[in-house]
C-alpha positions in Angstrom: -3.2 -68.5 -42.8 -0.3 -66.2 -43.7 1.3 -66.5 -46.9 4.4 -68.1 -44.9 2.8 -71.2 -43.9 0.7 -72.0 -47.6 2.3 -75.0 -48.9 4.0 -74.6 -52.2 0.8 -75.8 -54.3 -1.6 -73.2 -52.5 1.1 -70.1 -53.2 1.2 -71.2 -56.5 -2.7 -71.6 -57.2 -2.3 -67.6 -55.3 -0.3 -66.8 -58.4 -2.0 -68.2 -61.0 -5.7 -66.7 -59.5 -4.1 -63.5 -59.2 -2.5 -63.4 -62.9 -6.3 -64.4 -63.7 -5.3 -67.5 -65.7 -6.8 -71.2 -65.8 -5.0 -74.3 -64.9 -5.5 -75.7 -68.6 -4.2 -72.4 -69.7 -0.9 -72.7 -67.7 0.1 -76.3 -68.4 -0.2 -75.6 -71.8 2.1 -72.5 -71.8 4.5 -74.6 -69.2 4.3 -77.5 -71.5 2.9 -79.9 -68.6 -0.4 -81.9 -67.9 -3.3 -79.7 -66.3 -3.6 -82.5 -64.0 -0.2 -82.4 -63.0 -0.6 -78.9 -62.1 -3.6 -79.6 -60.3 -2.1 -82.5 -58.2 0.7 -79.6 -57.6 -1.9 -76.9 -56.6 -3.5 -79.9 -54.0 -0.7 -80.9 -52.6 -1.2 -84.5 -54.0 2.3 -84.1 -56.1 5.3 -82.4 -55.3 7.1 -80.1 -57.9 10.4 -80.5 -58.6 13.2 -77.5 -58.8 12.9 -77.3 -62.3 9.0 -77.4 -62.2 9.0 -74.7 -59.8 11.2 -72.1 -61.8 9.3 -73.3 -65.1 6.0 -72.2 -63.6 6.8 -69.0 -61.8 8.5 -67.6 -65.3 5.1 -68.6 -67.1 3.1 -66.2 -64.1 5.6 -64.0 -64.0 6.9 -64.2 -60.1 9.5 -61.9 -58.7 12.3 -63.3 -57.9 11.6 -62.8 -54.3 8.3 -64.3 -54.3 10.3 -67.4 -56.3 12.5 -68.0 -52.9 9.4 -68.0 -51.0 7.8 -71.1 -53.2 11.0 -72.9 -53.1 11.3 -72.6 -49.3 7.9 -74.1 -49.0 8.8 -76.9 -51.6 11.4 -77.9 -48.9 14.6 -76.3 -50.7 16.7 -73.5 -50.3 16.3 -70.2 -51.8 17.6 -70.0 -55.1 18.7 -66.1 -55.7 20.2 -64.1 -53.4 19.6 -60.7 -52.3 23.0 -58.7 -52.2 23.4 -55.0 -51.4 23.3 -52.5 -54.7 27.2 -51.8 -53.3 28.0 -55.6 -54.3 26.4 -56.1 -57.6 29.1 -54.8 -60.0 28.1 -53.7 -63.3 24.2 -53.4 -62.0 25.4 -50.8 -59.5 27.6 -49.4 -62.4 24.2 -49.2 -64.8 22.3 -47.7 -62.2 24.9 -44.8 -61.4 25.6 -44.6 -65.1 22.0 -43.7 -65.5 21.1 -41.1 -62.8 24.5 -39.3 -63.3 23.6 -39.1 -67.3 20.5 -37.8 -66.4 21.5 -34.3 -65.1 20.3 -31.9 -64.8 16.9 -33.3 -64.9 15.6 -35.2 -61.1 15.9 -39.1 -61.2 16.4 -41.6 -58.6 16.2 -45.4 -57.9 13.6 -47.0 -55.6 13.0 -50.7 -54.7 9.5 -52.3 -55.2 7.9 -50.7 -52.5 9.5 -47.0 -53.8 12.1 -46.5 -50.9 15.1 -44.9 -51.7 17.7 -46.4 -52.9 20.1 -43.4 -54.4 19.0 -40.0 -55.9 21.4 -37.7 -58.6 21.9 -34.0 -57.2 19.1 -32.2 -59.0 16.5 -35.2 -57.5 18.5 -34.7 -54.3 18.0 -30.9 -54.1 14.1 -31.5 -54.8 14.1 -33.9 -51.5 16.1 -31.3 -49.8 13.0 -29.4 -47.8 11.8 -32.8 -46.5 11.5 -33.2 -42.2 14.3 -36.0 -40.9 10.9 -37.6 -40.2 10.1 -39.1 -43.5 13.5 -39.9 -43.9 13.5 -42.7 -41.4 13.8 -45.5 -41.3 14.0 -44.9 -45.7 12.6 -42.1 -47.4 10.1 -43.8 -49.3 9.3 -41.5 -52.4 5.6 -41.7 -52.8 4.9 -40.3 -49.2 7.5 -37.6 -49.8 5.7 -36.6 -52.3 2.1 -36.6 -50.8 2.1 -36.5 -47.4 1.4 -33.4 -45.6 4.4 -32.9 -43.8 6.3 -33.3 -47.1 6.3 -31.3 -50.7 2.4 -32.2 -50.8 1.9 -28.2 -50.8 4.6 -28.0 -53.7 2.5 -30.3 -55.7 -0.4 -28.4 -57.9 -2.6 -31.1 -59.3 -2.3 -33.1 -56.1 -5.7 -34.8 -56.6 -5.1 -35.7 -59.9 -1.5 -36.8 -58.9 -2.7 -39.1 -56.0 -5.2 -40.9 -58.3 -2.7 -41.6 -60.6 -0.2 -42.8 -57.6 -2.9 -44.9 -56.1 -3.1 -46.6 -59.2 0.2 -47.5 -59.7 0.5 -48.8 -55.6 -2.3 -51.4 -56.4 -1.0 -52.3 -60.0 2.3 -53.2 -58.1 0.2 -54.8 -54.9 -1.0 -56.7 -58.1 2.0 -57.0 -60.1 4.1 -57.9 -57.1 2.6 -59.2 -53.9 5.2 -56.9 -52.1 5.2 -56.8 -47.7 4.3 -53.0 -47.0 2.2 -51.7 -50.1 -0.6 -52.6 -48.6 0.0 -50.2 -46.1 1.6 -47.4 -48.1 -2.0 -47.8 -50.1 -3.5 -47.1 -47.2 -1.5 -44.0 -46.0 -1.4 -42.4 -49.4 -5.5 -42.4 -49.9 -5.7 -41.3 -46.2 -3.6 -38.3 -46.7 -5.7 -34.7 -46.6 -5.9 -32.5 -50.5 -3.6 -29.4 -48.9 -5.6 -26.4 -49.9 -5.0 -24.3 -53.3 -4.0 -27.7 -55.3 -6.8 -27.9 -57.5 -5.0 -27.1 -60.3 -6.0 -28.9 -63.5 -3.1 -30.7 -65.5 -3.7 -31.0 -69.5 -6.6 -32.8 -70.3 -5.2 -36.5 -72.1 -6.0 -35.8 -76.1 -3.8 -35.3 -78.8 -6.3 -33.2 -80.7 -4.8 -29.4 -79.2 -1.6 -30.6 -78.7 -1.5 -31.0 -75.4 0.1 -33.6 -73.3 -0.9 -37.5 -73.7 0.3 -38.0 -70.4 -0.7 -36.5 -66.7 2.1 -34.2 -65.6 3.0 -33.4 -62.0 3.0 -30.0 -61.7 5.5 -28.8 -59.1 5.5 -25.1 -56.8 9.4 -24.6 -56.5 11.8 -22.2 -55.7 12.4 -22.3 -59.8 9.1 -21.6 -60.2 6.1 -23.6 -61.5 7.5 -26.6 -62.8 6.2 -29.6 -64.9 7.5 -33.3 -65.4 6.7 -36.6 -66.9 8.7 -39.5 -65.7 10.1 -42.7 -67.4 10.5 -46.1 -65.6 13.8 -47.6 -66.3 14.8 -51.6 -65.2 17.6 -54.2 -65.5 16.6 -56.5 -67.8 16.9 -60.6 -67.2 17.8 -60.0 -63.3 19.3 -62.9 -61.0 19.6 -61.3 -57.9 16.3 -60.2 -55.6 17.6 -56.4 -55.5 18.2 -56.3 -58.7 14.7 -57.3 -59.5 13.4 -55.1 -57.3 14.8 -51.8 -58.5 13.9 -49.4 -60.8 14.9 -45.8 -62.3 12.2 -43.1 -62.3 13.5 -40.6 -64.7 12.1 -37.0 -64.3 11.8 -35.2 -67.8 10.5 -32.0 -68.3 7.0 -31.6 -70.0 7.3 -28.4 -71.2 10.1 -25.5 -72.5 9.6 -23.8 -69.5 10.5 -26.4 -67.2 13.8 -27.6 -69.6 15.1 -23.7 -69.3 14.6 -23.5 -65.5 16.8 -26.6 -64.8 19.2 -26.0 -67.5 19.8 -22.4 -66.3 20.0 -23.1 -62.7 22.5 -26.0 -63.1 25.2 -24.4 -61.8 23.7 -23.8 -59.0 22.2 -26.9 -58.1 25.4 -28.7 -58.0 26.8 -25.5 -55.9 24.3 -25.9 -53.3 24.5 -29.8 -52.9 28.3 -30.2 -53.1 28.1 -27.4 -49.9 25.3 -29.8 -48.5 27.6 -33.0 -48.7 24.4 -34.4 -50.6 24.5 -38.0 -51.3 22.7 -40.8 -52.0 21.3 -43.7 -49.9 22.4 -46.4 -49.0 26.1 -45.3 -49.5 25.4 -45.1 -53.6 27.3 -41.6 -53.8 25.9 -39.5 -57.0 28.5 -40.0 -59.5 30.0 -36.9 -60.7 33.5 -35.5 -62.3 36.4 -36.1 -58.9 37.4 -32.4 -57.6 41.0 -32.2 -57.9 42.6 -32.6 -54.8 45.4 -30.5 -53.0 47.8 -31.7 -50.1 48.6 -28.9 -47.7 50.5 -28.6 -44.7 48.6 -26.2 -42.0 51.0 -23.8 -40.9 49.2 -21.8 -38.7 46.5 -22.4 -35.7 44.4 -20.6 -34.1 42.1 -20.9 -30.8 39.2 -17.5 -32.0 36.7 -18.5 -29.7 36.0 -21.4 -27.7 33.8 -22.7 -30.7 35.9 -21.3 -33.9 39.7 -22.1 -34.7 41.4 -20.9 -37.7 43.6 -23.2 -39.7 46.2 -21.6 -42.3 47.3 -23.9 -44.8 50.2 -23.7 -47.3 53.2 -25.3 -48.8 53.9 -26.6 -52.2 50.9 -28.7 -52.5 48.6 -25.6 -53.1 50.8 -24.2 -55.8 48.3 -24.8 -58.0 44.9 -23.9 -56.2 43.4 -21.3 -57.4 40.1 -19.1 -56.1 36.9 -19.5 -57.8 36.3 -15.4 -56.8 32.6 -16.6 -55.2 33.2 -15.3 -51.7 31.1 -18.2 -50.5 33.4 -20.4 -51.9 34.1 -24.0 -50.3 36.6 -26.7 -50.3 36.5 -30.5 -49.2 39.1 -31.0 -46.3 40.3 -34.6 -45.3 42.6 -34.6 -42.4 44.8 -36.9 -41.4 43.6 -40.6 -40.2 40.1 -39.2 -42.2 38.6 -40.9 -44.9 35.5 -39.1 -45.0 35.5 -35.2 -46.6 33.6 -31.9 -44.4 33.5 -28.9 -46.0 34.7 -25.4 -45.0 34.0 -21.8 -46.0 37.5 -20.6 -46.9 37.9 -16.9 -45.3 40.7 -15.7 -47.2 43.3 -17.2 -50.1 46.3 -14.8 -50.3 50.0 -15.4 -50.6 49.4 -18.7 -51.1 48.1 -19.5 -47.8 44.3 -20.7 -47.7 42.5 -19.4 -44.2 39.7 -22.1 -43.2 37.9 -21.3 -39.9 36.4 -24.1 -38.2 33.2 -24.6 -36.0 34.2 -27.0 -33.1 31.9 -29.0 -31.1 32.0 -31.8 -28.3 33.0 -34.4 -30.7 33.5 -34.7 -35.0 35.8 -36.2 -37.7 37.5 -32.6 -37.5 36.9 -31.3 -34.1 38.8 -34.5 -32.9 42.0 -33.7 -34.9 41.7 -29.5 -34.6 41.2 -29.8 -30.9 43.3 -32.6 -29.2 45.7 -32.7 -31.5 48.5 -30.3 -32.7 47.7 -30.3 -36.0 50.6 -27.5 -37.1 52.7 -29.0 -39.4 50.6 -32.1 -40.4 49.4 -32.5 -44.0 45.8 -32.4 -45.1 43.6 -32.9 -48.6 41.9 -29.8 -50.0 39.4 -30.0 -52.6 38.7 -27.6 -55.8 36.9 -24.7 -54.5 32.8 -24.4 -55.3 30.4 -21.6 -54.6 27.1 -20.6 -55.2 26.7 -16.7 -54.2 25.5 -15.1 -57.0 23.9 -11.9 -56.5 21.7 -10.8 -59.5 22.4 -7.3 -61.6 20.5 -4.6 -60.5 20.6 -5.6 -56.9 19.9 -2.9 -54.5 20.5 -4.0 -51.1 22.1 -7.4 -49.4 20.7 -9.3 -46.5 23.1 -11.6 -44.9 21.5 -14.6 -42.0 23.3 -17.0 -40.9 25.0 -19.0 -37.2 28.7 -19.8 -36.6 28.6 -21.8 -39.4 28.1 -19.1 -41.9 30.0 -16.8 -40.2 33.4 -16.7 -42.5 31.2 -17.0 -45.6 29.1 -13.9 -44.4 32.6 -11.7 -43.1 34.2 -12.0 -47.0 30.9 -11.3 -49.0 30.4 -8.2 -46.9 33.6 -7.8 -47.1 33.6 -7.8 -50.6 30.2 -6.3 -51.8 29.3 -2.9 -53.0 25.9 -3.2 -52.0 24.0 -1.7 -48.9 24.8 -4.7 -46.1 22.7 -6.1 -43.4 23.6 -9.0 -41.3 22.1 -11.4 -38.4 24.2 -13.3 -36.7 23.2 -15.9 -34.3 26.3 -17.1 -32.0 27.6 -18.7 -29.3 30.4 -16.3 -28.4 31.4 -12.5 -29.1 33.5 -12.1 -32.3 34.1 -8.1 -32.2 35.8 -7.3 -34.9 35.0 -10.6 -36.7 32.3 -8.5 -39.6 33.2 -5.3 -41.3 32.3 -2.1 -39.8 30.7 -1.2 -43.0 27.7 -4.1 -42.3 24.7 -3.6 -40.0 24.6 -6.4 -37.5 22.0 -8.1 -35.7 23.6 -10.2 -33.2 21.9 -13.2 -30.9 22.4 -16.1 -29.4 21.1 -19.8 -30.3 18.9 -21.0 -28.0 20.9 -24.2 -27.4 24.5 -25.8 -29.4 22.4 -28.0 -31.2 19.0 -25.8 -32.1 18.6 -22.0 -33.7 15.9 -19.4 -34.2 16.8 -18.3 -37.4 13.7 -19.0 -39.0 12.1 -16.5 -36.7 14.3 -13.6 -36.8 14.0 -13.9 -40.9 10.0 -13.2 -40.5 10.3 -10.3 -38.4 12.3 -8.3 -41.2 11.5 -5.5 -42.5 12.5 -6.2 -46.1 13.6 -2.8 -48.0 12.8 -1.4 -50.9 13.0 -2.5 -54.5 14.6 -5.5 -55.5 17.9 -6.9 -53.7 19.8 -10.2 -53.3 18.7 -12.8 -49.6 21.7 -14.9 -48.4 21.3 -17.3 -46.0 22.7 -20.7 -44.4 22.6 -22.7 -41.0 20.5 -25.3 -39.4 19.3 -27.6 -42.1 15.4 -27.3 -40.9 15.9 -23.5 -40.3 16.5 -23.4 -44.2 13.7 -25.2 -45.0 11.3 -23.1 -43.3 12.8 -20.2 -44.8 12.7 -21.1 -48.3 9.1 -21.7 -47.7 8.5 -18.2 -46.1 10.7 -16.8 -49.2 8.4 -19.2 -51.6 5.2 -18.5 -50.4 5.2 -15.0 -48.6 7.6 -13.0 -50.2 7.2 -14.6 -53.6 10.7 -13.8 -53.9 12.1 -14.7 -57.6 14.7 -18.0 -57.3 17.9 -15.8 -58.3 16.8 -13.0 -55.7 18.0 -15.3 -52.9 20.1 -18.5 -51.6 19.4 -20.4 -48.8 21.8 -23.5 -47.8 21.8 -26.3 -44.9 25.3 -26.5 -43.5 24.3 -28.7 -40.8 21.7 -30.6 -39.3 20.2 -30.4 -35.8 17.7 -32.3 -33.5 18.3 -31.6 -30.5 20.4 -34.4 -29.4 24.3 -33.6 -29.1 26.7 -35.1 -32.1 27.3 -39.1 -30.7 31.5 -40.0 -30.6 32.3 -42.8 -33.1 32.3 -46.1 -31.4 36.0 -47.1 -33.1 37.9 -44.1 -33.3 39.5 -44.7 -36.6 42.7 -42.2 -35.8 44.1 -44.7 -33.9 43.5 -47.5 -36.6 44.8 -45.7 -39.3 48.4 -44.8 -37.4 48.7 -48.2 -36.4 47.9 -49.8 -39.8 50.3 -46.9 -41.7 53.1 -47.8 -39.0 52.5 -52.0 -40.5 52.8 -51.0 -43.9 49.2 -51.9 -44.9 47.5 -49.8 -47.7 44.2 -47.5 -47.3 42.6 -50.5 -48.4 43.6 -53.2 -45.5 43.2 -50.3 -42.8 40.0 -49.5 -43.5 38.7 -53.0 -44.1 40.5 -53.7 -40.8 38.4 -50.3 -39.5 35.1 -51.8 -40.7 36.0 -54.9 -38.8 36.6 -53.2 -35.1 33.0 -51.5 -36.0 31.4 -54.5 -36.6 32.7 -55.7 -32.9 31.5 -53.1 -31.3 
């Protein structure tokens, strides 16, 4: 019999067996007869409402497991379960926390550890994960542990899974929760990767090491150590509510605290280039870029897949460069409410240059293609960059697609240093990288694939020490940071590595409401942002 059809009295009897209490031991705390409660268990009495809330609060039953007992009782649920983007000042809490948090990782999960929303420094941690684990949710404890994910990363893996597969069957206890049993099962099942037998601090207070077990963490800031803290919302109504909880990442020792605190900077770099944010529409809070209206003033068709955009006016009179020649700004165009971010290949005279990778179908391809944009306004962003080559630097290799092709032209265009560059493209840009670079040029093996990855292991890496620069295909920069990790043992300021886009092998899918169209229509009415979108959202949820 499945938990759905017990009666009332039998999942209650579940409740009390499981929080390992007697019947005489529960009326008494609930301030009712123990025969009363054991006519209830039976089924020869029926509890009322109020009997019902009284004795889940005195076992301690989640909210959601509370609906469940008053549905078998023959009434309807009593809480609701709203999403985190309705609940107000608990959505508020929750952002308030993970943004405060910075730069250490945190994130909140739901009972069963999915993901609910991440800050950037937890964000950039999950960044090296396959699309795989992500679906349908990125649960957190397989991320962590399962082969495909950062089980390699983790040092005391053995020790870490034993303390994981403690706290699973603590919450199977605690909560009754649909899927832990099988996320119990996966995580025992999953293989020790090899070279993880590292020992964390043994648990005594006598040599002053830890009193807690640390996970122990092989990153690209080097070896890393962290306790975490369980935050929740107290005296929750609502099932979701209930059901989430912060995991705060501290670190456990100086090292640890100096290697986030230094690299800062450029975490939030290489996540704001990333458009990292968190699930389930919970953006990571963080200070709003200032914003910029310009007018593009020039376009221009350089290939078949790259058009430059020159923007201007007196919108940008008070842009400035950030110098990074990496840099990056948000763009918004017209009928848009969602930002993509471009490389910008030159700032002079007040006009900002932005070239722009086109494909079959996108927010911007849409408007830069079919459209004559010239003389339309658009929203630029502050400028953010992350290139940051370290003194001493010898030599500079540059890898990246279209994509990274303005970003790669103005730091070689820029640099001092000795420059070597692959490009992988679609089309011929002579002209396009300074004559002063060596360039490797090929071609990706399909629009929505690249062998990046490959060409970057066949390099024959020069002498002494030197600065790597690299971005294209999300899962291409994964498996490079892993070859720069664990082969070169490059040092994290030697190189910098960033997705720009993510692949699959499937071609980019066409909206199924064009909002373009909507927004025109509802600017033309007289209705604000507000009523156009929520009049967007409604065609969408026709289709």
């Amino acid at each position: 019999m499945t938990t759905a059809q017990l009666s009332v009295g039998e999942l209650l009897r579940d409740w009390r067996e499981r929080r390992r209490r007697s019947q005489l031991e529960v009326a008494i705390a609930a301030d009712v007869s123990a025969r009363h409660l054991s006519f209830i268990e039976t089924g020869r009495s029926g509890p009322s409402r109020t009997m019902i809330e009284r004795l889940c609060e005195e076992l301690e039953v989640p909210l959601r497991e509370r609906n469940r007992l008053y549905l078998a009782a023959g009434f309807a649920p009593v809480y609701q379960e709203r999403p985190l983007d309705d609940l107000g000042a608990a959505r508020s809490a929750v952002e308030a926390v993970l943004t405060a948090h910075e730069p250490y990782p945190a994130c909140a999960v739901d009972v069963r550890w999915d993901m609910v929303a991440t800050n950037r420094p937890m964000e950039l941690f999950l960044a090296p994960l396959p699309d795989a684990l992500r679906q349908p949710r990125l649960n957190m404890l397989r991320a962590t542990l399962h082969p495909d994910g950062l089980a390699e990363q983790v040092r005391n893996y053995t020790q870490w899974r034993a303390h994981v597969v403690g706290r699973i069957r603590r919450q199977l206890y605690r909560t009754a929760a649909d899927g832990l049993v099988e996320l119990l099962e996966d995580v025992e099942g999953y293989p020790a990767p090899p070279g993880s037998d590292v020992e964390a601090p043994a648990v005594t207070a006598r040599d002053g090491a830890l009193p807690v077990l640390p996970l122990l963490l092989r990153t690209s800031l080097g070896d890393l150590s962290f306790l975490y803290v369980l935050s929740v919302i107290g005296a929750p109504r609502d099932v979701t509510v209930d059901e989430i909880a912060v995991e705060a990442m501290f670190p456990a020792d100086d090292a640890t605290r100096e290697a986030l605190l230094a690299h800062q900077p450029r975490m939030s770099a290489a996540l704001m280039r990333a458009g990292c944010v968190c699930a389930d529409n919970l953006e990571t809070m963080s200070v709003k870029a200032q914003q910029y209206a310009a007018e593009v003033l020039r376009r221009e068709q350089i290939t078949p897949h790259l058009v430059r955009l020159v923007l201007g006016g007196p919108g940008l009179a008070g842009f400035e460069s950030t110098g990074i020649p990496d840099e990056w700004v948000g763009l918004v165009v017209p009928g848009q409410f969602q930002s993509r971010y471009y490389t910008v290949r030159s700032w002079q005279g007040g006009e900002l240059t932005l070239d722009v990778v086109v494909h079959d179908v996108g927010l911007v391809t849409e408007w830069a293609t079919r459209t004559d944009p010239v003389g339309q306004t658009v929203t630029i962003t502050e400028p953010k960059g992350s290139y940051a080559a370290p003194d001493g630097a010898q030599w500079l290799l540059l890898v990246g697609d279209l994509t990274a092709m303005p970003a790669m032209a103005r730091i070689a265009e820029t640099t001092t240093l000795p420059t070597r560059i692959w490009a992988e493209t679609p089309d011929d840009l002579p002209g396009y990288l300074p004559e002063t670079a060596e360039v490797t040029w090929s071609t990706p093996p399909s629009e929505t694939s690249s062998d990046l990855a490959a060409a970057v292991e066949k390099i024959e890496w020069p002498e002494g020490d030197g600065y790597f620069w690299m971005a294209g295909e999300s899962s291409q920069m994964r498996a490079i940071r892993k070859h720069l990790m664990r082969e070169r043992k490059l040092d994290s300021h030697a190189y910098d590595v960033m997705g720009y886009w993510r692949g699959g092998g499937q071609k980019r899918q066409p909206r199924s409401v064009d909002p373009g169209p909507v927004w025109r229509e509802g600017k033309a009415q007289g209705l604000t942002d507000e009523q156009i979108w929520q009049r967007y959202d409604e065609q969408q949820e026709q289709q």
